[in-house]
Structure formats: structure tokens, C-alpha cells
N, C-alpha and C positions, 0 to 999 in steps of 0.2 A: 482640369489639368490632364494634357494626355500623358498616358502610360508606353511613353517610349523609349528608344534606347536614342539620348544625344548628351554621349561623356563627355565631348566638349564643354559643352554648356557647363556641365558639372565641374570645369574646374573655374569657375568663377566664382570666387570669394570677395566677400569687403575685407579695406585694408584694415579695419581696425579690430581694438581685441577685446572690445566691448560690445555686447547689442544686447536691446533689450529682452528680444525673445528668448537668449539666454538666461535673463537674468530672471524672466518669470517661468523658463523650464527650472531652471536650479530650485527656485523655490518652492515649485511642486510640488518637485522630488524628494526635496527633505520634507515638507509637509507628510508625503506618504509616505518616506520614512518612519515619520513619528506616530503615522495614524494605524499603519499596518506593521509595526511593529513587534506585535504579539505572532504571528506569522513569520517574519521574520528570527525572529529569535528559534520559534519551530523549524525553522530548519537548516539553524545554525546546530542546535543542538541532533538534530536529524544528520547531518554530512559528517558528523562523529563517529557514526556505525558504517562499518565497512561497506553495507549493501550499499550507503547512499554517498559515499565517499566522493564520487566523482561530482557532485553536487553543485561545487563552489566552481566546475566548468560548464555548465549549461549556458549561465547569463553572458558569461563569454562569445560561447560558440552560436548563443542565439544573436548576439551582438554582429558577429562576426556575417553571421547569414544577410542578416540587416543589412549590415554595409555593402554586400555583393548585390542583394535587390536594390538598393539604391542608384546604384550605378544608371541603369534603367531610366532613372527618373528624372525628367527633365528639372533645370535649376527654377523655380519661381517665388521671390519674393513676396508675393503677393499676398491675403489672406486667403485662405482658402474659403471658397462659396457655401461650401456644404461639411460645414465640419460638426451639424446637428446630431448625427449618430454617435459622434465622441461623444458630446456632451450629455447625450440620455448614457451612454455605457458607463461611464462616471459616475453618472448619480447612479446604476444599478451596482458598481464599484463597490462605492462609498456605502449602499444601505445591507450591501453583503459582507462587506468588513463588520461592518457595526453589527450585524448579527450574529456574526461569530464572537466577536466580541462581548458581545452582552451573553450569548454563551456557554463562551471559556472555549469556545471549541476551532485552535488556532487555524488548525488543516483548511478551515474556511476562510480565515484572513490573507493567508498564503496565496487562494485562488481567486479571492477578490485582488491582490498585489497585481496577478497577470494581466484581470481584465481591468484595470488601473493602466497596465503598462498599453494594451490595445487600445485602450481611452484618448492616450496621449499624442498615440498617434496618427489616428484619425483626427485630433483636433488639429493638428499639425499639418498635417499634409490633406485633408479632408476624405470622403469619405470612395471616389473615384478611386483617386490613389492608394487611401492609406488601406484600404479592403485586401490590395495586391499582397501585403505584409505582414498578412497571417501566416506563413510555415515559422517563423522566427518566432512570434508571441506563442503561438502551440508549443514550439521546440519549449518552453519554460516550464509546461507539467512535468518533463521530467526531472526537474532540479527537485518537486515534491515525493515525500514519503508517501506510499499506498497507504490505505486505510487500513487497521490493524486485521480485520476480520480477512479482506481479499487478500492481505500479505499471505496470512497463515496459510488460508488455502489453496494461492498459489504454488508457495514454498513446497506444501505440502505434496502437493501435484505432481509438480516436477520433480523434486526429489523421489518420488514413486517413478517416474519413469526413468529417471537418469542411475537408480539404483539398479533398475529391472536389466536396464541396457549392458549397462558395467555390466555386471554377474553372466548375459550373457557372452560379452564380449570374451568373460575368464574362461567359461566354457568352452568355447570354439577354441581356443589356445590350450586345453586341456589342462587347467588347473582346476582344481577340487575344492568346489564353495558353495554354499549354501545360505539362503536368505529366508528370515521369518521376520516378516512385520518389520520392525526401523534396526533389525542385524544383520550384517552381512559376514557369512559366519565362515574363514577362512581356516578354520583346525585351529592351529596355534594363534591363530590369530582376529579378533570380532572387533568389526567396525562398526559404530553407529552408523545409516542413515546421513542423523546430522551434519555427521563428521566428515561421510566421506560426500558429502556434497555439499562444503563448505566455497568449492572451487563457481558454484551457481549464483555465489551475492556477485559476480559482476556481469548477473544478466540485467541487472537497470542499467548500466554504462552503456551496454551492448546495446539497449537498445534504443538506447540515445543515439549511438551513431548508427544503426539501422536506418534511425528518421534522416537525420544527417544525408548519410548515403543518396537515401529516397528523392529529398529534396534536390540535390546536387545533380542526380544523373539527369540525363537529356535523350530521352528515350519513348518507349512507349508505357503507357500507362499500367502494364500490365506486369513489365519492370519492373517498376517501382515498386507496387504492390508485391512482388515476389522477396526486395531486398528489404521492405521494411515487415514483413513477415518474420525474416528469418532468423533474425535474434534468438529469439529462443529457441527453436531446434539445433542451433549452431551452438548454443553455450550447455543446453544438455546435453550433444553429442560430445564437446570437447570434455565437458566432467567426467563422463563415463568413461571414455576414453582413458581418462586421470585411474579412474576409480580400478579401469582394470590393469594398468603400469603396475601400481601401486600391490594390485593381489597377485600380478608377476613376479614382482619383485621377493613381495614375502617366500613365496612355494618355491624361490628359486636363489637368494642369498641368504633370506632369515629378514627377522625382527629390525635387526640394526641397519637395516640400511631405507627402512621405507618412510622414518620419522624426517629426517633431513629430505628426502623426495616428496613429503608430503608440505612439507612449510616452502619446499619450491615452486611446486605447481598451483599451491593456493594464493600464493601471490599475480604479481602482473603477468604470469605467463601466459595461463590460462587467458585474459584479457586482449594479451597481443596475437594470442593464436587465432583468438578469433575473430581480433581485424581482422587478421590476413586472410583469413576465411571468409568475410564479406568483402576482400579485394577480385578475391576467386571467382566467389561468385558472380560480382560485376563483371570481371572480364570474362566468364564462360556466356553472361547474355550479352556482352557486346560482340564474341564471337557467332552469337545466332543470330546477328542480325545483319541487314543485307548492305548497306550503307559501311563504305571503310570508315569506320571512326576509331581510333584508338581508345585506351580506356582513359587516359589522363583526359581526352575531349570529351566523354561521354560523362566523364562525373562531373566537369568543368569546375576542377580546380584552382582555375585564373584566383592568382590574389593580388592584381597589381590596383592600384589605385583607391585599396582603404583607405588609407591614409587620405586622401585630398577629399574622399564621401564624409572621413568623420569632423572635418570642418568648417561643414554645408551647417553645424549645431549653429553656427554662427547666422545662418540665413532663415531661420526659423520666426517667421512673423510674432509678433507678440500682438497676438488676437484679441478679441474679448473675453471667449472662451478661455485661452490661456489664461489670462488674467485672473478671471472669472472661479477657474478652479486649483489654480494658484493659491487663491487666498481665501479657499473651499475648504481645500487640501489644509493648508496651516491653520487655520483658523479651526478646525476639526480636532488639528495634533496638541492645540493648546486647550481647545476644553474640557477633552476626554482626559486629561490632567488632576482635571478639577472634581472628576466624578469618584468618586469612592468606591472602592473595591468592594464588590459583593461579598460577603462571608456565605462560605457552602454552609446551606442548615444539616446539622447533625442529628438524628433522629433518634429516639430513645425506644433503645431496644434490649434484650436480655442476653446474654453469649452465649454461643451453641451448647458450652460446658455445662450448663443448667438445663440444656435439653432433653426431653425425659426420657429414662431408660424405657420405659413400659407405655406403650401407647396400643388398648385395647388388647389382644391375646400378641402381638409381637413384642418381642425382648430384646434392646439393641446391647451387642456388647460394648467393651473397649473403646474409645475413642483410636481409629489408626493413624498416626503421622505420616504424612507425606513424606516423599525421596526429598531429601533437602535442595537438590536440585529444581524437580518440578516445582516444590514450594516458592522458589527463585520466581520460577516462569510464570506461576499462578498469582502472585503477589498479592493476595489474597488479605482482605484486613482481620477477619475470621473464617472459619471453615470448622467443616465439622463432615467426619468420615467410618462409617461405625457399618457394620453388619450385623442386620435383622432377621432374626428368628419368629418362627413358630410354629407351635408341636401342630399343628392342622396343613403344613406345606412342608413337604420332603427336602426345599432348596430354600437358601437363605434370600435375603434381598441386600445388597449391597445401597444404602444411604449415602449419599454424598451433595454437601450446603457449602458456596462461599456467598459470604461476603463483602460488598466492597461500599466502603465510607464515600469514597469521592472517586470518579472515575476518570477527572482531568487531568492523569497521566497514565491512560489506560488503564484496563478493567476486564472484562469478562471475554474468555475465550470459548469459540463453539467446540463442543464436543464434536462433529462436523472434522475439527482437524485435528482436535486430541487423541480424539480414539484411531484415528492412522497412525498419529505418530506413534502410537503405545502397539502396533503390529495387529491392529483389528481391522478388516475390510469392511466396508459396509454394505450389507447384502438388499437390505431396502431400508429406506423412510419417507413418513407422511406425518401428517399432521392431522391432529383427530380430534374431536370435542370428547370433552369430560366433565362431568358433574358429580364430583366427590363431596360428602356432607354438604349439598348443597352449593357449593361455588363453581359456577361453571367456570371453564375455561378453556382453553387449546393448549394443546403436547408435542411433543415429537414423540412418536415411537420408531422403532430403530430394530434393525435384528443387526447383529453384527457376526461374526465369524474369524476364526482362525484357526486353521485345518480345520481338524473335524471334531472344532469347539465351539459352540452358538451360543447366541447370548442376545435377551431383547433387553430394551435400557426404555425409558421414560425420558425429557429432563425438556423444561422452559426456565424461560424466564421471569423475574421477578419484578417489576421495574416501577419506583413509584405506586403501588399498590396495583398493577396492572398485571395480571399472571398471561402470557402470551407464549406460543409454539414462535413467533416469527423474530428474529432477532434485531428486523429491520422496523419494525411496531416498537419493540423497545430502544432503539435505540430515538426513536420521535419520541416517547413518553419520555427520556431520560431530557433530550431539549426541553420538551414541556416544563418539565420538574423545574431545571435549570431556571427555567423564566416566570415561573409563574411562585414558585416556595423558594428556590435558591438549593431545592436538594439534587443531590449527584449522584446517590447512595443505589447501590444493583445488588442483583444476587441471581443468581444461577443455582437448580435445584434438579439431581438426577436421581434417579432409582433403575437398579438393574440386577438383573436376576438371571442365572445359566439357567439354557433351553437344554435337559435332560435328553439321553441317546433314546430315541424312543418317543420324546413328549414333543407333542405339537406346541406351534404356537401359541395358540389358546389357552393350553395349560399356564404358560407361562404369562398370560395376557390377566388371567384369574387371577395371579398369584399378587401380582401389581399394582393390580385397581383394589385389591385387599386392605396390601401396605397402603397404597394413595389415600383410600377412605382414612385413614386414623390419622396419618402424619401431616395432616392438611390442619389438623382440627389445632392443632399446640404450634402449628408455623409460624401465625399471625404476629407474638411473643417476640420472636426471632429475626423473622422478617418481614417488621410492617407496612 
């Protein structure tokens, strides 16, 4: 089937308002409704949170892209010759659903749904054709939620740099501010960080139409690569830009006037400014280029003719393959019905609260509570946060254990983006073999800083009785678990100690592997 442009052809429809390749797309598609389901639901409940708000327009817009590459496409009833590639991506579809499924980890179902959706259409139009109609099935990863680990440390990231920017933008305007760690400290007035880069959760939208953009313009290569680039420089500059309004405002009307400026520009503004910011953009590179195109031609806006591509659904062969994983698809959504919910095994263990004060010559005091806040964000099934003494070390050791029972609605966050957000930079980390009473295993160690405050930390992970530095080791042990016992259960384990004005590293490395030797020995208890 050649790949060319003949609209005519394309508007030739049959008169009637049945056919059967209809009839076995329809029942695909509720098939993989019912199969990838679990997926689906994640990211109904995912387009609830503001970052992913715009969510429920992707399948749209990737819709929409569909229909203008279609145009292209000459009309052929026929079955398509080569439509083998569908059918292997189907079955790679289907055994990647199922394994998200079995589990529990829906974010996989989600991205089996897409290659489901690319399945469909190579059966469909075969594998010549349907190959052209990849920007559209791509355009669908962004209707998905990041994985919680890259979210934090993206957020994280850019919020460091959109805060940095702001503060100096207030500078140069000469307003009086100051920033330590996630405050931005205006005199009368201290912003979180979080707060004032609230205006950043509509960098996934942004850069959803970045791709958009990318796909649409008619240019050089290098274009394109420039406009889907720029999302995020564009939506850090516009926050900041927010951030320093907002520290004008205060140094220059007061208090009362920057809470209603703030719930202004945290809305659609920010969003539409920086369309118009990637409209800018495209037309300053259709101005560098040498050919007169306007920009309305260069993005090739054309939308005439959807309408008559989306009733080609009617010309759609009812193959074998169709057919084939038609009643693949159903036939999957009805037995997985029948399988029984795994129950997560719960593991029997002791509560941190019985953790013992005295291990060897250090003395832990106090149990400390969390900000009731971060408690929120740690969500933690237990924890335990106590500070450890002993008369042989001039500096205490800071303990800190969570927790978690099941981790199928998230679970452990790396200190990686905790300790930024708490105002600590981090000056290095590695990962280091240890063999405390005997267990070996791998660390992170970490020096971290704030001014002229140092501080080295410890802390792995727990996972399934697998003590590991990589968080990416535990998160395969945590599948394992999943599949092999039914358990889900994590913990995260830190220790950290202030590096004294005067004391090297090492002093503090001593101090460490001191606590590590003893608190290893009574863990087992707590965290089996």
C-alpha cells in the first residue's frame, strides 16, 4: 500500500452503516478495555492531580494527529499483506499487560494499552503503512504519569532552578531576598520552594504540545528538535518570571495583595503564556528561514477534512488478525475475571516502638515525630526517628527507619530528592561495600552541605531481605517478591551524622560504621 497523498480517493465511503471490520474493531476495543483496565483506572485517578490534568486531552489530540496523517493515505479496502508485525506487537501487548498485572504494577498496563493501540493499527493498515503512524501512538506516553522516583527528581530539579532564577530576577529589580534550601526568604514575607513553583505542574501539558508543535511544523529537522526541546526551559522561565512578580509585589504593596496574584498565575495563565511562547518561538525559526512560508503553513494547521478520514473506521477490513485478536482481546477480559485476587503477604515483624534503646555502648533517645506534613508525603506504615549517642563520639548519630506494608500505592522516596527539598545540597555520593557484623552489602554514602554546615548520611535500601545502595535493584526485588511470595513490604534505612568545623571526612566515616556495626544486629526483628 503506497504511502501517498490521494484525498480524493479518501472520500470514498460505503453507503451503509454497518461493516464488519467495524464490528470486530468495536470488540477489540472493549476487550482491551476490560483487559487493561487496571491501567486505565491509573490514570483516571492520575488526571485528578493537577500536574496530569490535561490527561483526558492527549487521546484526543493524538486522535486528531491520526486523522491529518491519514489524509495521506490512499483508500484500500483490501486486507492488508503484511499486517505480521501487528500481530507479534499484540501478543508483546498482551504478555506486558499480564505482567503488570500479575504485579499489581498498573503504570505497566497503561504502556502495554499504547502498544495495544500501535498493534491495532498495523493490523489495520499493515505494516508499510501503519509504521508512518507512529508521532500519534507516541503522542499517548504523555497522557501517563512519570514514575514516582523521576517525578521527585525532576520536580526537584527544576524547582532548584526556577527558584534560583526568580530570586535573581528580584535582584536585578532590586528587591531584597534571600534563599536557603526550599525558602525563599522575602523579610516579611517566606515562600516555600514548593509553593512558589506550584506555577511548573503545567510543564507535562507543555510538553505535550511541544511534541504537538514538533510533529506539525514543516521544516528542518533541527526545528523541530529546537521546539520540542523547549518546554521546559519555557515553563521554568515563565515560573520564575511568576516568582519574581509575586516578590515585587510584596516589597512594594505588602502582604494583601500577592495571595489573589498568586492563585492567578497558578492557574491557566502560566499555561497560555507559554503557548504563546512556543507560537514565538516557531515564528522566530520560520523567520530564519529562507523559503517565505508563513507560520500558519509551516505548522500546517490544515483541519479540513477529519471529518470524512474518521469515517474510512467503516473501510477497515475485518481480517484474520482482526478477528483473531478480537476474540484474543475478549476472551483475555473474561478470564482474567475469573482469576482471584492475590492477597499482598504481610510479614511478621516487631514495631519500631520496641526498638531497643541500647545497642552496644550507643544510647538512642526519644522517639522524634515527624512534621505532620512530611508525615503526609512519607506515608509511612511505621517509622522510627531517634538520635544516637555515645560517650566514645563527640557528635550524635541521627537514626532514621520507615516502613512500608504494601507499596501498590507508592512507597519509598530517595533521600536523592528529600534532602534538596529539606535545603541540603549534595556535595558527593557513591556507593560503597560494607560488611557490618558480618552482612555484607552496599550503601550510599553522601556528604551533603548547607552553608557552612556538612553533614555525611548512610542510608539503602531494604527490599525483600535484599539490603542494596541501588534503588533500581530494589525496585526488581520488590517485582520479584510480588511474584514469587505475594510480598510488597519495603523499608528505607538512613544514618547521619554532622561533619564538625575542623573534622575530616573520615572522622565522621568512623563514627558511622561504629553505629552501622550494632544497629544491623537487632534490624532483622523490624525489618525482615
Amino acid at each position: 500500500m503506497a504511502h501517498s497523498s490521494t484525498y480524493s480517493n479518501s472520500n470514498k465511503t460505503t453507503g451503509g452503516l454497518f461493516h464488519w471490520g467495524t464490528f470486530w474493531l468495536l470488540v477489540s476495543t472493549l476487550g482491551a478495555v476490560g483487559f487493561f483496565w487496571d491501567g486505565i483506572a491509573e490514570l483516571l485517578q492520575a488526571w485528578q492531580l493537577p500536574e496530569y490534568s490535561h490527561g483526558p486531552l492527549i487521546p484526543v489530540l493524538s486522535g486528531l494527529l491520526f486523522l491529518r496523517q491519514l489524509k495521506d493515505v490512499p483508500v484500500d479496502q483490501r486486507e492488508a499483506p503484511d499486517y505480521w508485525p501487528g500481530v507479534f506487537l499484540l501478543i508483546v501487548s498482551v504478555m506486558l499487560g499480564a505482567a503488570g498485572r500479575l504485579l499489581e504494577i498498573n503504570d505497566i498496563v497503561a504502556y502495554a494499552l499504547i502498544l495495544w493501540t500501535g498493534a491495532i493499527l498495523l493490523i489495520s493498515f499493515g505494516w508499510n503503512t501503519g509504521k508512518h503512524f507512529w508521532p500519534p501512538v507516541v503522542h499517548l506516553v504523555y497522557m501517563l504519569p512519570l514514575p514516582g522516583a523521576l517525578y521527585y527528581g525532576l520536580s526537584t530539579y527544576l524547582q532548584g532552578i526556577s527558584s534560583e532564577l526568580g530570586v535573581y530576577f528580584l535582584q536585578l529589580i532590586r528587591v531584597p531576598v534571600f534563599m536557603e534550601g526550599n525558602i525563599i526568604d522575602l523579610g516579611v514575607y517566606k515562600l516555600q520552594v514548593a509553593e512558589a513553583c506550584s506555577g511548573l505542574r503545567y510543564l507535562f501539558p507543555i510538553l505535550s504540545f511541544s511534541y504537538i508543535f514538533a510533529v506539525l511544523y514543516q521544516g528542518p529537522m533541527w526545528h523541530k528538535a529546537v521546539l520540542l526541546i523547549s518546554a521546559a526551559p519555557i515553563t521554568v522561565f515563565m515560573n520564575s518570571v511568576r516568582i519574581a512578580v509575586a516578590g515585587w509585589i510584596v516589597n512594594n504593596f505588602g502582604l494583601g495583595h500577592v495571595e489573589g496574584f498568586s492563585h492567578f498565575f497558578e492557574g491557566w495563565v502560566i499555561f497560555v503564556l507559554c503557548i504563546l511562547l512556543l507560537f514565538l518561538l516557531a515564528w522566530v525559526l520560520v523567520k530564519l528561514r529562507r523559503d517565505k512560508v508563513g507560520l500558519i503553513e509551516a505548522l500546517d494547521l490544515e483541519t479540513d477534512g477529519l471529518w470524512t478520514q474518521f469515517k474510512r473506521i467503516q473501510l477497515i477490513h475485518p481480517s484474520k488478525a482482526l478477528i483473531g485478536g478480537a476474540l484474543l482481546m475478549s476472551g483475555l477480559a473474561l478470564a482474567w475475571q475469573a482469576v482471584p485476587e492475590r492477597d499482598v503477604t504481610i510479614v511478621e515483624r516487631e514495631p519500631f516502638l520496641l526498638f531497643p534503646a541500647r545497642m552496644g555502648e550507643w544510647r538512642a533517645g526519644p522517639h522524634q515525630p515527624l512534621d505532620p506534613q512530611i508525615e503526609g508525603v512519607l506515608k509511612a506504615d511505621d517509622y522510627l526517628s531517634v538520635y544516637v549517642n555515645n560517650p566514645g563520639h563527640q557528635q550524635s548519630v541521627e537514626l532514621f527507619i520507615a516502613w512500608y506494608n504494601d507499596q501498590s500505592g507508592g512507597g519509598v522516596h530517595s533521600p536523592e530528592v528529600c534532602l534538596p527539598g529539606a535545603g541540603w545540597e549534595i556535595a558527593s555520593l557513591e556507593q560503597v561495600e560494607v560488611n557490618p557484623a558480618g552482612s555484607a552489602f552496599t550503601l550510599n554514602e553522601v556528604v551533603i552541605q548547607k552553608g557552612v554546615q556538612r553533614m555525611l548520611a548512610y542510608y539503602w535500601y531494604d527490599q525483600n531481605s535484599t539490603r542494596t545502595a541501588s534503588m533500581y535493584q530494589a525496585k526488581l526485588q520488590l517485582m520479584l517478591g510480588k511474584f514469587a511470595s505475594g510480598r510488597n513490604d519495603s523499608a528505607i534505612v538512613r544514618l547521619i551524622t554532622p561533619i564538625r568545623e575542623g573534622e575530616g571526612v573520615d572522622s565522621a566515616r568512623l563514627r558511622l560504621n561504629d553505629m552501622l556495626e550494632e544497629v544491623v544486629k537487632p534490624l532483622q526483628r523490624f525489618v525482615p
